[in-house]
MARGU-223506 format. One record per residue: x, y, z of N, C-alpha, C in turn; residue in one letter. Coordinates in steps of 0.2 Angstrom, whole numbers, padded with zeros to 4 digits, always signed. Atoms other than C-alpha are relative to their C-alpha. Layout:
N
XYZXYZXYZA ...
# end
This chain:
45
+0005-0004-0003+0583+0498+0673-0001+0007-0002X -0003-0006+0002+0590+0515+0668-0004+0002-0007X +0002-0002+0008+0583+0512+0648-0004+0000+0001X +0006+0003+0003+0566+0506+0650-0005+0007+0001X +0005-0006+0003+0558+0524+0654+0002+0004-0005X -0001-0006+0007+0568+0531+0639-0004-0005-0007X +0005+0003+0004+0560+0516+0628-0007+0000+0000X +0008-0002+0001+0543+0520+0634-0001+0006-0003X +0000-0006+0004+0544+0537+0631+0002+0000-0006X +0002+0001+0011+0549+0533+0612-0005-0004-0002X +0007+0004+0002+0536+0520+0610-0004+0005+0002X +0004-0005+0003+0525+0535+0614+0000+0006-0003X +0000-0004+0003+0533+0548+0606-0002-0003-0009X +0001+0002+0005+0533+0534+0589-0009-0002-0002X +0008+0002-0002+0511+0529+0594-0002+0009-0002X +0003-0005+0002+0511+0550+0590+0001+0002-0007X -0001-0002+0009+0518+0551+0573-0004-0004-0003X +0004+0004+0004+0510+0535+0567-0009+0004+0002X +0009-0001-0001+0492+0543+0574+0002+0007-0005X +0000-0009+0004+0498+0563+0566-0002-0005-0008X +0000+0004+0007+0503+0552+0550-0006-0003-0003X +0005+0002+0002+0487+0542+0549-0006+0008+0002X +0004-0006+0001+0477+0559+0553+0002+0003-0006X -0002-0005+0005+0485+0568+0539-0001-0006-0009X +0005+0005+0006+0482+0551+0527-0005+0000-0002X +0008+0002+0000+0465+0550+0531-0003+0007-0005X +0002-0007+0004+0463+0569+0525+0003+0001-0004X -0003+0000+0008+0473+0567+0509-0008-0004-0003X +0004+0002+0004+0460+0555+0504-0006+0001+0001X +0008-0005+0001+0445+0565+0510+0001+0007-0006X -0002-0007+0004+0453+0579+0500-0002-0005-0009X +0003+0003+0007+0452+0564+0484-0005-0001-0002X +0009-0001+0001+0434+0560+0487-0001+0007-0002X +0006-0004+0002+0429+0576+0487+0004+0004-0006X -0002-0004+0010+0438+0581+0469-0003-0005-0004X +0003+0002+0004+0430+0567+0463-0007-0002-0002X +0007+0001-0002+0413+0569+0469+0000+0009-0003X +0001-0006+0002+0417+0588+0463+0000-0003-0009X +0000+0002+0007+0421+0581+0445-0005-0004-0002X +0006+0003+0003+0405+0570+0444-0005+0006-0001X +0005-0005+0001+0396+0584+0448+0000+0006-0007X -0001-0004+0008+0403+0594+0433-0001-0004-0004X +0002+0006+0004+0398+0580+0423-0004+0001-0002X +0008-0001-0001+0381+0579+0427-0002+0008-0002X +0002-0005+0002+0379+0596+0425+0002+0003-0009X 
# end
């Protein structure tokens, strides 16, 4: 009885890193789109 609110508590501490993690993935690859949508542009031009 004693563990299980220290297991909840890491199952939501580990549900904040996976969401930070994929937040900061998500805006790596908006940062690659937009160098590659900046290099088409210098192209065209």
């Amino acid at each position: 009885m004693t563990s299980r609110p220290f297991l909840r508590k890491n199952h939501n501490f580990k549900r904040g890193l996976i969401d930070k993690w994929c937040i900061s993935n998500a805006s790596l690859d908006n940062a690659l789109l937009v160098s590659k949508f900046i290099e088409i542009i210098m192209l065209i031009k």
